[in-house]
C-alpha positions as CSV (number, residue, x, y, z in Angstrom):
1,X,82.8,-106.7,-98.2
2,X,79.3,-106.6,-99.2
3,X,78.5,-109.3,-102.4
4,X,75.9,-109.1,-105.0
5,X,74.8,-111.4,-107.6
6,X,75.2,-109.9,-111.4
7,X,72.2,-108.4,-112.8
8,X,70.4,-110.1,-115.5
9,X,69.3,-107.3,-117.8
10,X,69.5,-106.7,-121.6
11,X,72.9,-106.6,-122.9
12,X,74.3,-103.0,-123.1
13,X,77.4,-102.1,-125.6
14,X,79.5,-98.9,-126.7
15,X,78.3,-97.4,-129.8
16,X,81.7,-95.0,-129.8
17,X,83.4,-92.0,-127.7
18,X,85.4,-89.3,-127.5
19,X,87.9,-87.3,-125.9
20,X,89.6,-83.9,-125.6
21,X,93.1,-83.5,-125.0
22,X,93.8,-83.8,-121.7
23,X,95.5,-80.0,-121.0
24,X,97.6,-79.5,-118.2
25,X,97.0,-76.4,-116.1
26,X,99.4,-73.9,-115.8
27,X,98.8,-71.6,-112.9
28,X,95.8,-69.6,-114.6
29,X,92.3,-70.0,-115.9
30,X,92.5,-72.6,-119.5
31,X,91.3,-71.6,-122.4
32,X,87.9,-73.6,-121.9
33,X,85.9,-74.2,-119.3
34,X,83.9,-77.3,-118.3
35,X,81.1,-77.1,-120.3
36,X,83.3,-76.0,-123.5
37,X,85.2,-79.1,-123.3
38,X,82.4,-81.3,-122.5
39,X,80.6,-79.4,-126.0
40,X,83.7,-80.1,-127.8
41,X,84.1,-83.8,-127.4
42,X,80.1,-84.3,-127.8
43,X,80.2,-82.4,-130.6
44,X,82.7,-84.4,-132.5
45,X,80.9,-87.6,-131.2
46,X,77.9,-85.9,-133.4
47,X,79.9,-85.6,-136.1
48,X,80.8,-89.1,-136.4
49,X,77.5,-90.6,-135.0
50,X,74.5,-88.6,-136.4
51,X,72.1,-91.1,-136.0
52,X,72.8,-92.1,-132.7
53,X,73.2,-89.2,-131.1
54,X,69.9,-88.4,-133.3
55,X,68.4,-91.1,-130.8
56,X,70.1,-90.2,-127.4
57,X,67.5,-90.5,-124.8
58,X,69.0,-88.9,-121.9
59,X,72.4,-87.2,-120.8
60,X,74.3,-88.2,-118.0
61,X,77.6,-86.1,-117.0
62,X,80.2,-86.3,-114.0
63,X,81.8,-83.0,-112.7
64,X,83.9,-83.0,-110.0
65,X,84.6,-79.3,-110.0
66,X,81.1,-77.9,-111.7
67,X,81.4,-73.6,-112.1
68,X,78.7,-71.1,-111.0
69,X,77.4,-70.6,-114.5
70,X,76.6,-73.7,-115.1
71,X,76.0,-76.2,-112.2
72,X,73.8,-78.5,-113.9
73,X,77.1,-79.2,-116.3
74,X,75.2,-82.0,-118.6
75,X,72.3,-80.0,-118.9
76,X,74.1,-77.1,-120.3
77,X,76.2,-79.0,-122.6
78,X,73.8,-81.1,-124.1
79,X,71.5,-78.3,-125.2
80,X,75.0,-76.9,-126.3
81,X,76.0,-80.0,-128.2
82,X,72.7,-79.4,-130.2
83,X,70.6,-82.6,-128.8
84,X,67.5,-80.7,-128.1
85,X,65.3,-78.9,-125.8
86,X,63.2,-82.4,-124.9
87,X,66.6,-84.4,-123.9
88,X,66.4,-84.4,-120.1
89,X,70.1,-84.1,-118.6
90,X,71.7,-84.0,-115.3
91,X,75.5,-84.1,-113.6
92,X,76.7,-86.8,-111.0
93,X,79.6,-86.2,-108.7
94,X,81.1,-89.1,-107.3
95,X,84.7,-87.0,-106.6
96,X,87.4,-89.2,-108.9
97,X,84.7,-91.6,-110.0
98,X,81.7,-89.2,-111.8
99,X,83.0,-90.1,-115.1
100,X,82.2,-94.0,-114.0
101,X,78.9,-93.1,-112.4
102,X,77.8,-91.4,-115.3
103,X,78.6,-94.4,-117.2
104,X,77.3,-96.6,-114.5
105,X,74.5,-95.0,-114.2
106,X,73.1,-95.2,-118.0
107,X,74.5,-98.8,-118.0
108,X,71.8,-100.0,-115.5
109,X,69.5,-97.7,-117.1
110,X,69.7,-99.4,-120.3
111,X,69.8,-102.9,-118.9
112,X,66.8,-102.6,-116.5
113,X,64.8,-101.2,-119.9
114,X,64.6,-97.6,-119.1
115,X,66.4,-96.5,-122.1
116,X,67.3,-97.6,-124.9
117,X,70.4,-95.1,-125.9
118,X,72.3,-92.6,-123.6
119,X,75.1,-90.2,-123.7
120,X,77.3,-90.6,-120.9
121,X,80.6,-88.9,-119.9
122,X,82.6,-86.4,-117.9
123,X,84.2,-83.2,-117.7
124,X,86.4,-80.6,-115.4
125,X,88.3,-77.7,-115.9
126,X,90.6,-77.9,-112.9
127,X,92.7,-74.8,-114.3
128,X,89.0,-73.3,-113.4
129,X,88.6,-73.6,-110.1
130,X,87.5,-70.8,-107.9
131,X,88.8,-68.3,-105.0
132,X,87.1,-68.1,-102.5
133,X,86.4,-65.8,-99.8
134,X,87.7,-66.7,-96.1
135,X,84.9,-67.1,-93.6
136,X,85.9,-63.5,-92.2
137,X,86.3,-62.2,-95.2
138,X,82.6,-63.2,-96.4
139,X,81.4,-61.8,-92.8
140,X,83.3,-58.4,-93.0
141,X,81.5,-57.7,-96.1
142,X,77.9,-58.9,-94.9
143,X,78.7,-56.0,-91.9
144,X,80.0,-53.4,-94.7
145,X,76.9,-54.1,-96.8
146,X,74.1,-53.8,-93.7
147,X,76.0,-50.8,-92.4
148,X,72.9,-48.0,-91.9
149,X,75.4,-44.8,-92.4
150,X,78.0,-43.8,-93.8
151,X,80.3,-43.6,-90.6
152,X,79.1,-46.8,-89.6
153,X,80.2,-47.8,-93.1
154,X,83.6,-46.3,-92.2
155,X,84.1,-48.2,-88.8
156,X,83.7,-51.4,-90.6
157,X,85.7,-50.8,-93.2
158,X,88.7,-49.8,-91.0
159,X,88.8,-53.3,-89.6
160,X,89.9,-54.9,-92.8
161,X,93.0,-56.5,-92.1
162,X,95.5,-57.5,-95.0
163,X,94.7,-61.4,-94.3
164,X,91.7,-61.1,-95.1
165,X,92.4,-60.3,-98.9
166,X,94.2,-63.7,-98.9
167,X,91.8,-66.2,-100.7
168,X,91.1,-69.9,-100.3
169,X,92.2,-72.0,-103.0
170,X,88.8,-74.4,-103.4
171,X,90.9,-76.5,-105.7
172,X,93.6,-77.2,-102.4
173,X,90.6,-77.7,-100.0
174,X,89.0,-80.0,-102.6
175,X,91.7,-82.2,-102.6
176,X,91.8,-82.1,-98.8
177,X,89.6,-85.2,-97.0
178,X,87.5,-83.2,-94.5
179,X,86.7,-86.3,-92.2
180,X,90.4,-87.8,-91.8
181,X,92.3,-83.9,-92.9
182,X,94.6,-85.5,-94.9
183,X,95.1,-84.8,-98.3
184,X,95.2,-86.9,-101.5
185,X,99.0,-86.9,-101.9
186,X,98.7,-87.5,-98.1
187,X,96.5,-90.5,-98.0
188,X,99.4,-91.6,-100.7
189,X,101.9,-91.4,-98.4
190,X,100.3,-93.4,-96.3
191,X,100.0,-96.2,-98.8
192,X,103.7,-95.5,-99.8
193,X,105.1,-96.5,-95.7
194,X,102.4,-99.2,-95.1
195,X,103.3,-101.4,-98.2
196,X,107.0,-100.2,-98.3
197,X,106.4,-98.6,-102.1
198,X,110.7,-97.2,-102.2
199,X,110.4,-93.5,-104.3
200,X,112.6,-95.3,-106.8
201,X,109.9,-97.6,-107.6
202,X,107.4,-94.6,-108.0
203,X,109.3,-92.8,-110.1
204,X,110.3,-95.9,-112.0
205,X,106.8,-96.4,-112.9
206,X,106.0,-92.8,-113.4
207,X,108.7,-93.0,-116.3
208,X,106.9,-95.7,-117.6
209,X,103.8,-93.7,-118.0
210,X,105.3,-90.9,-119.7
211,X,107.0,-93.4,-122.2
212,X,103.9,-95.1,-123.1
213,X,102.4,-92.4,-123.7
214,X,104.8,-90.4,-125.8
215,X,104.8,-93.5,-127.8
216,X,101.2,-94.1,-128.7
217,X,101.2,-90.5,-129.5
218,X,103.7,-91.3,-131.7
219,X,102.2,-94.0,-133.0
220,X,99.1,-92.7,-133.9
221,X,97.3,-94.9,-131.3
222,X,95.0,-92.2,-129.5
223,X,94.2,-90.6,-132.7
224,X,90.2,-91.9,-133.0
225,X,89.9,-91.0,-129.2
226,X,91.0,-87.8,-129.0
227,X,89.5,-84.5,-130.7
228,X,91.3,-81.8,-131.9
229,X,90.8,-78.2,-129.9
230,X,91.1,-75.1,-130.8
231,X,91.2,-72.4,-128.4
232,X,89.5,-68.8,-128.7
233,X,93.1,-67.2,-129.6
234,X,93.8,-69.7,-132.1
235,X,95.9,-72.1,-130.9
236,X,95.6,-75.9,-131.6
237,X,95.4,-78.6,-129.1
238,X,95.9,-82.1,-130.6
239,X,97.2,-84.0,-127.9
240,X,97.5,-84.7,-124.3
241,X,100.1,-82.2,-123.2
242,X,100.9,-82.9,-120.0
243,X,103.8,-85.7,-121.3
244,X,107.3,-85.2,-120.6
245,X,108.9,-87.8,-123.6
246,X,112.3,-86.0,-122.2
247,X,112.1,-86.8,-119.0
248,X,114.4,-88.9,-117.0
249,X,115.6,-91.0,-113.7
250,X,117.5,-88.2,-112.6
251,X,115.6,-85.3,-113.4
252,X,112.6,-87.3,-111.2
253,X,114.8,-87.7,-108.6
254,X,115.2,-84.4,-108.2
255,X,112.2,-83.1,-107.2
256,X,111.4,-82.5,-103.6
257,X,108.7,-84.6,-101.6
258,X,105.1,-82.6,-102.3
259,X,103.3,-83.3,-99.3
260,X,105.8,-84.6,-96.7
261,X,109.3,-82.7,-96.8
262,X,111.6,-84.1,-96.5
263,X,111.4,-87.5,-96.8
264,X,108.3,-87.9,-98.3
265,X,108.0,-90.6,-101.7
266,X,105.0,-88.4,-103.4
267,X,106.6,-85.9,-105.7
268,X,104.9,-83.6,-108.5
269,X,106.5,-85.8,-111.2
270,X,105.0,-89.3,-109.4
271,X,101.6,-88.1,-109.0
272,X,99.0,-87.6,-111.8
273,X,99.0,-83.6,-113.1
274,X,96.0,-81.2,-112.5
275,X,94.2,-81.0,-115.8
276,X,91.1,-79.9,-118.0
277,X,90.0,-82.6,-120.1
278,X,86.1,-84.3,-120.9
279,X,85.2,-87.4,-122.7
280,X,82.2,-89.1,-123.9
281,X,81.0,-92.5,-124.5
282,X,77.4,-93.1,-126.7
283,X,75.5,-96.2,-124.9
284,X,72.6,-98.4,-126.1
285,X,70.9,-101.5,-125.9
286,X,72.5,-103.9,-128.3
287,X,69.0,-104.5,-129.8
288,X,69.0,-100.4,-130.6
289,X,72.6,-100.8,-132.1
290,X,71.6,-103.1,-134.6
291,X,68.6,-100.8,-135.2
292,X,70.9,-98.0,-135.7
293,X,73.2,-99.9,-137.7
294,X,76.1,-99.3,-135.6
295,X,79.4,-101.1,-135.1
296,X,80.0,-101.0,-131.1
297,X,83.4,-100.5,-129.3
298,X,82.6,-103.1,-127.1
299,X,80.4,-104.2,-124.1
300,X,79.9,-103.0,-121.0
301,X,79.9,-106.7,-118.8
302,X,79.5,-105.5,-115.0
303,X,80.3,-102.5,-112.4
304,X,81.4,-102.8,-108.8
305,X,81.5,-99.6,-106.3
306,X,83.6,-100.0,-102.8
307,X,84.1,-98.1,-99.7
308,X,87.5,-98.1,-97.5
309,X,89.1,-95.9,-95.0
310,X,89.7,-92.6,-96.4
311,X,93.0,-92.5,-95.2
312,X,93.5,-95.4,-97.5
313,X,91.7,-94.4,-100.6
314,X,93.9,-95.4,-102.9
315,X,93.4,-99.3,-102.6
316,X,90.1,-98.6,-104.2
317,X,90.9,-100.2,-107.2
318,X,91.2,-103.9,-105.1
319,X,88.5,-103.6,-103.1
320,X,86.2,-102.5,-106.3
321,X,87.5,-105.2,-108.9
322,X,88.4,-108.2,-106.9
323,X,84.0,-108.8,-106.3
324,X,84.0,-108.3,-110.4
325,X,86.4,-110.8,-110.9
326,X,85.2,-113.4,-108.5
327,X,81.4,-113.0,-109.7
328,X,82.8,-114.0,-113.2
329,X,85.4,-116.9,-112.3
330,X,88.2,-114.7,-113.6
331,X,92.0,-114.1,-112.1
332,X,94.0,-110.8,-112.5
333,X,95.8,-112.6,-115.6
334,X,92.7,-113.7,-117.4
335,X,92.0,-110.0,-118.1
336,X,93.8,-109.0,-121.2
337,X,94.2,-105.2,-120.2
338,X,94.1,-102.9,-116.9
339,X,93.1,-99.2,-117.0
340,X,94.2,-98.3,-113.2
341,X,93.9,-94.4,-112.9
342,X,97.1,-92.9,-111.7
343,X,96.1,-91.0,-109.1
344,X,99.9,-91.7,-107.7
345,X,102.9,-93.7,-108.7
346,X,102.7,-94.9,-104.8
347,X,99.2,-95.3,-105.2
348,X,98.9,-97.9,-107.8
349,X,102.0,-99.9,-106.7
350,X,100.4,-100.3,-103.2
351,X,97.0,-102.2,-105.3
352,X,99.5,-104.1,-107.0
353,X,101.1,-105.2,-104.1
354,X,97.5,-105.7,-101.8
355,X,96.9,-108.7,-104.6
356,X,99.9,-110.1,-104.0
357,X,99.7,-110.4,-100.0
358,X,97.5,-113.1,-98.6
359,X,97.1,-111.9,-95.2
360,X,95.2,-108.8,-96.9
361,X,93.7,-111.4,-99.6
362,X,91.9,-113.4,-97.2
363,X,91.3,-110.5,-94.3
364,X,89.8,-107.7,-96.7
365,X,89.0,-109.3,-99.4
366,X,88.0,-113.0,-98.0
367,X,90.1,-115.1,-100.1
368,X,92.1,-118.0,-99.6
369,X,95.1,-117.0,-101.2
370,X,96.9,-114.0,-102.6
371,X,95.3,-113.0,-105.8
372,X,98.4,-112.8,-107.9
373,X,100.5,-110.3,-110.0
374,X,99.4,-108.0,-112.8
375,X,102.1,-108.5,-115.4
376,X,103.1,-104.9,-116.4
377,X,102.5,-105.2,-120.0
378,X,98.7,-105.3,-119.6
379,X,98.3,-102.1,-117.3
380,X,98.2,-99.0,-118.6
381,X,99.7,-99.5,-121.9
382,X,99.3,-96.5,-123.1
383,X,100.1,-94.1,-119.6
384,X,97.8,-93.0,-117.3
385,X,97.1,-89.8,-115.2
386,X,100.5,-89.4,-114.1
387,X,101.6,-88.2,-117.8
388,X,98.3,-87.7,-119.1
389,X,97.1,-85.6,-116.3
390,X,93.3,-86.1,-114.2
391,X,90.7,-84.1,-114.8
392,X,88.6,-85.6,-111.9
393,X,85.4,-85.4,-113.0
394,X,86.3,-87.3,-117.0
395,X,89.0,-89.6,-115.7
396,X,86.6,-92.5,-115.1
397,X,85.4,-92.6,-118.6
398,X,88.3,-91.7,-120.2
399,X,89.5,-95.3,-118.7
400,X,87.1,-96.8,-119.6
401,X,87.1,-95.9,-123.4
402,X,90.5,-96.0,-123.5
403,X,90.3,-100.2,-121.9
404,X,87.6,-100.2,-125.0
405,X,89.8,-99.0,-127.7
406,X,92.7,-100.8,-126.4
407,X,90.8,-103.8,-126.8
408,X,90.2,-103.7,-130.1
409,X,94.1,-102.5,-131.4
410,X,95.5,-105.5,-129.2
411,X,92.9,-107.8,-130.0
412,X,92.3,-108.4,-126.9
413,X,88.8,-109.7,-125.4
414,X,88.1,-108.5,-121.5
415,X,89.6,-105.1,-119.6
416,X,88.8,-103.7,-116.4
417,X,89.0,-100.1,-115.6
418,X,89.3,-99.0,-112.2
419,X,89.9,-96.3,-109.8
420,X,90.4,-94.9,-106.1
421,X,88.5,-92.2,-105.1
422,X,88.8,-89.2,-102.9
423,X,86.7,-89.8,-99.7
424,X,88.0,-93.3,-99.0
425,X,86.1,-95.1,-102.3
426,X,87.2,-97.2,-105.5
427,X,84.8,-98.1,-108.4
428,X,85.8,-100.8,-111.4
429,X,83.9,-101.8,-114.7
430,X,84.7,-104.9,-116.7
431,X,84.4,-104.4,-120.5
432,X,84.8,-106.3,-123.3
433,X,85.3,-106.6,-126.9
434,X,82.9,-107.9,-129.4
């Protein structure tokens, strides 16, 4: 594992962000689209922070999933959002982690001196993904289309066959490693057998999730993150709506294996839900938040990317925060919080588990000893993608604001966010509070 010394720029902190709800899709088009969503949450964020969004420099946005009518996603939202013609913008996709990059990348930014205030966030609209056209569909209709007459028109047109009508679902192939053609419920299946994760214990902790959730909904604990929606026909969107408060032992024991029938552990009720969501997060330099007169979330400390097999992408998360933790002299049980994306029940167990095996401690990571344990009051308090859903391309920031504003109702001082990443990658930011 490559090491790197922390970086000695200017201090950067978390003026404030904002989410959507995170709305599950439901077999059809949403009722927005990337670049609504991403306009909705930076909107609010306006609202609520004129003056520094008044002095946003530059816009940064990840899209995992960006649509034809607006592929530069950050460019078209931010004139959108109202920011102005002369705010430059532009969209990063780093799969499961462009909501981190973007984050990352105006962190760096601001420390190195470039900038002294950026908006940086992410968006998808999973619910949006295209159809395409099968490689002999696309070619059948490049013959009809150069066809000279109109019986050469008819010749081509009689070899249409009915397969050919079929379309591709991008969304299926997107979640489909090309290099290793497994996909990502796949590569958690892998985790599940290697480190003996029993589907009990999945859908033990994806219970968990939807608990904690349904209870800081309840409580009122998500309500100066999340923005309220309202959708072209009228209808209100509050909250994350993915949750299932009803939801049970037995009723997640009786869903069939997803990806491996049937004895598979990945189910559709142990693996995070396919959703449209965006969030936002304003950063500066802390000199310009005193400027602005702002009172920061918290502080962005330090960032770590890592690469791994991609059959094993979802150990990300160790491989990312375990260099994080050892540049600062800190142990998993010195953080006060965890934000570990739930990309699978399986998933997340097996990086639990990695830290607590010292042959893999000292192999991958070069340790002497086993890390330790994350105690599972501090991870994910408050859910994660399994009953919130994952909107790829806003995930990583909604983790990280969420670590933020966990922080400051726990009174807590230092969180890390982390998260695997399709393509066999994990990224991890340490954040604290002020």
């Amino acid at each position: 594992m490559a090491q790197r010394t922390q970086g000695s720029g200017r201090r950067v902190v978390v003026i404030d962000g904002a989410r959507t709800p995170f709305i599950k899709a439901r077999g059809r088009p949403g009722p927005f689209s990337p670049v609504d969503l991403a306009v909705a949450a930076g909107q609010a964020l306006m609202l609520r922070q004129p003056e520094a969004m008044a002095a946003v420099e530059e816009v940064i946005l990840g899209c995992g999933a960006p649509t034809s009518e607006a592929p530069n996603t950050a460019r078209v939202a931010a004139l959108r959002i109202g920011l102005g013609d002369d705010i430059p913008a532009f969209s990063v996709q780093r799969n499961c982690g462009s909501g981190m990059q973007s984050i990352d990348t105006g962190y760096k930014y601001i420390a190195d001196g470039r900038a002294d205030v950026i908006l940086a966030g992410g968006t998808d609209a999973l619910s949006h993904a295209p159809l395409e056209l099968k490689s002999e569909t696309a070619g059948w209709l490049a013959d009809l289309r150069s066809a000279k007459s109109p019986q050469e028109r008819l010749k081509v047109a009689a070899e249409f066959r009915p397969r050919m009508a079929e379309p591709v679902v991008s969304l299926i192939r997107g979640l489909t490693d090309d290099v290793v053609d497994l996909g990502m419920g796949e590569t958690a299946e892998v985790l599940a057998h290697e480190w003996q994760i029993t589907r009990e214990a999945a859908d033990t902790y994806a219970l968990g999730s939807h608990n904690r959730l349904a209870r800081a909904q309840d409580e009122g604990w998500l309500e100066e993150e999340v923005v309220t929606l309202f959708s072209p026909d009228g209808k209100v969107y509050d909250r994350d709506d993915g949750v299932r408060p009803n939801t049970s032992m037995d009723k997640l024991a009786s869903l069939d294996a997803a990806f491996e029938p049937p004895h598979g552990q990945v189910t559709p009720g142990n693996s995070s839900q396919v959703t449209d969501g965006a969030a936002w997060l304003i950063l500066a330099s802390e000199e310009a938040a005193e400027k602005l007169g702002a009172e920061p979330l918290g502080v962005i400390e330090d960032s770590e990317w890592a690469a791994l097999d991609p059959k094993r992408m979802g150990l990300g998360p160790v491989l990312a925060s375990t260099p994080v933790l050892t540049r600062h002299g800190l142990s998993l049980d010195d953080l006060d919080l965890w934000e570990i994306n739930e990309a699978f029940a399986a998933q997340v167990l097996a990086c639990l588990a990695a830290w607590q095996d010292k042959a893999f401690c000292k192999d991958r990571l070069g340790l002497d000893s086993a890390l330790g344990t994350i105690k599972r009051d501090k991870l994910n308090i408050d859910g994660g993608a399994i009953s919130l859903g994952h909107p790829v391309g806003a995930s990583g920031t909604r983790i990280v604001l969420h670590a933020l504003n966990a922080l400051k109702r726990t009174g807590g001082k230092r969180a890390i966010a982390t998260e695997c990443i399709g393509g066999g990658q994990g990224g991890a930011m340490l954040v604290s509070s002020l």
